[in-house]
N, C-alpha and C positions, 0 to 999 in steps of 0.2 A: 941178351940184349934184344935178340930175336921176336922171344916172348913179348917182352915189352911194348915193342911196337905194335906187334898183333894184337893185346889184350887192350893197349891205348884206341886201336882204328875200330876194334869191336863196340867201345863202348862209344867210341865220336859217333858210328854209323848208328847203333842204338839208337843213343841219345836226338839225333836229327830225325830217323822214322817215330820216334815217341812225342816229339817235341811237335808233330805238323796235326795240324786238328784239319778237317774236315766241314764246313759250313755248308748248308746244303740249301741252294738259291730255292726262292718261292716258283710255286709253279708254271710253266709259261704255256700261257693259252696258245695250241698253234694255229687255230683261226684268226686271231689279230685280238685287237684289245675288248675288253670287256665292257657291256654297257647292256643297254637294253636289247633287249630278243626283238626284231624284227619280223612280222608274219612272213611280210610277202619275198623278206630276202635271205632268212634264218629257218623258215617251217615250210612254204610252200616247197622249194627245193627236193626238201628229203622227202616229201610225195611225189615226186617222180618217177620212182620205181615202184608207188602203187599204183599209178592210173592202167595200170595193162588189167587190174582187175576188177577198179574202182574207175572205170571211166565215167563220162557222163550219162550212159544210158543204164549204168549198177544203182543201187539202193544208196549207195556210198560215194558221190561223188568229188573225186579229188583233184580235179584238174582245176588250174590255176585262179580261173574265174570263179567257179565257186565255191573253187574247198573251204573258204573262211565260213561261209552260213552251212553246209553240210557238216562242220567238227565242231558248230555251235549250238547243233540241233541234239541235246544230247551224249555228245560224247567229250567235252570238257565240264567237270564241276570245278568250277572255282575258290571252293570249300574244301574240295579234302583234292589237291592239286594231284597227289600221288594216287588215287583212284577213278582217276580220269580215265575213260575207255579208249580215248586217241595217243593214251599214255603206255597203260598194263595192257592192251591187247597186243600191238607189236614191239613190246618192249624184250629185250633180247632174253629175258626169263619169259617174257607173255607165249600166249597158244598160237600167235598167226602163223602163218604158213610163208611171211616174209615178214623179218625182223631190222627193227631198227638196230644199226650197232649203238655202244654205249655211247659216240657223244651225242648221234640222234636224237635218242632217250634223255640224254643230258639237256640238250637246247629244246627239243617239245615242254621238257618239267620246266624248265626255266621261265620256257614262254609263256606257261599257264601260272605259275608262281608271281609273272607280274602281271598277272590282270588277262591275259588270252586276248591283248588289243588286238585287230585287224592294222595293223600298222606295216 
């Protein structure tokens, strides 16, 4: 009778771990909801930690006020969004010497993907 009940709770427990599916929710942005890229509150930011070598007195300059006409002067194409030089140079596979991490990389491509407004 023993048996019985063992091979009955074997196959109830079975049966309940086989029986539960798994649905795997969409992804959640953890910066907040999604919409358009912002320059001055989505891109300027993550130039922050280039101005120590990109200040205003470098070839490159990235501080707030004029980073938008310095990353416009050549270093976004808005044609091939993904060979933009403000894109592949510190992009966490690029050659710079300070990388963006991936959502960085992520919200620069975006930004430039809708148009590279100064917004």
């Amino acid at each position: 009778m023993k048996k019985i009940y063992f091979l009955l709770a074997i196959v109830f427990f079975t049966s309940i771990f086989y029986s539960c599916t798994y649905t795997a929710l969409e992804d959640v942005n953890p910066e907040g909801p999604t919409g358009p890229m912002s320059f001055a509150t989505d891109i300027v930011p993550i130039f922050s930690k280039c101005t120590s070598c990109h200040p205003s007195s470098a070839g490159l300059d990235l501080t707030s006020e004029n980073a938008y006409e310095n990353v416009m002067d050549g270093r976004v194409d808005i044609d091939n969004p993904d060979q933009s030089l403000i894109y592949t140079k510190p992009s966490p596979d690029g050659n710079h010497p300070v990388k963006y991490s991936s959502l960085e990389a992520t919200k620069v491509l975006n930004w430039i993907n809708e148009g590279a407004e100064n917004n």
